[in-house]
N, C-alpha and C positions, 0 to 999 in steps of 0.2 A: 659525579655527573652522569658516567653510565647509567646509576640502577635510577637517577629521575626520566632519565629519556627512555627507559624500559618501562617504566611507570607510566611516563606520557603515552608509549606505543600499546601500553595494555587498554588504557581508558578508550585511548580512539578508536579499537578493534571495537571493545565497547558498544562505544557507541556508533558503529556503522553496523553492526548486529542490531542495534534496537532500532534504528533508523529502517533497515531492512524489511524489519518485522511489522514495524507500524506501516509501510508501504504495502505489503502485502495483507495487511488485513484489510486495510482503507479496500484494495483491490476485489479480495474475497468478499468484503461486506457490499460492494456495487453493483457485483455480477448477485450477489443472492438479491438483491432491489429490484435489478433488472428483471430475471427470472420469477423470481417470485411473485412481485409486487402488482396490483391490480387496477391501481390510482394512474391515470393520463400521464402522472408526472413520473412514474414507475418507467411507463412503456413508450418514454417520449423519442428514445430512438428507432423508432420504428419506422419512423419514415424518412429514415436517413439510409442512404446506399444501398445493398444487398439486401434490406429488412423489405424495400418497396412493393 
């Protein structure tokens, strides 16, 4: 019963690392959209707060 609940705590470490990752890319891919991007829809926050 131990080494399945070691088993269970390895998978969920797991998966809170790949959860992580996929958040952080989502993240890095918005800000390069942001930055980069040249389309109205790219630079739509621009006219939201500190951008005005």
């Amino acid at each position: 019963m131990v080494q399945d609940t070691l088993e269970w705590y390895a998978g969920e470490i797991f998966e809170g690392k790949f959860n992580f990752s996929y958040g952080g890319f989502l993240i890095l891919s918005a800000l390069l959209f942001y930055f980069l991007g040249s389309t109205p829809t790219a630079k739509a926050l621009n006219g939201c707060g500190k951008f005005q």
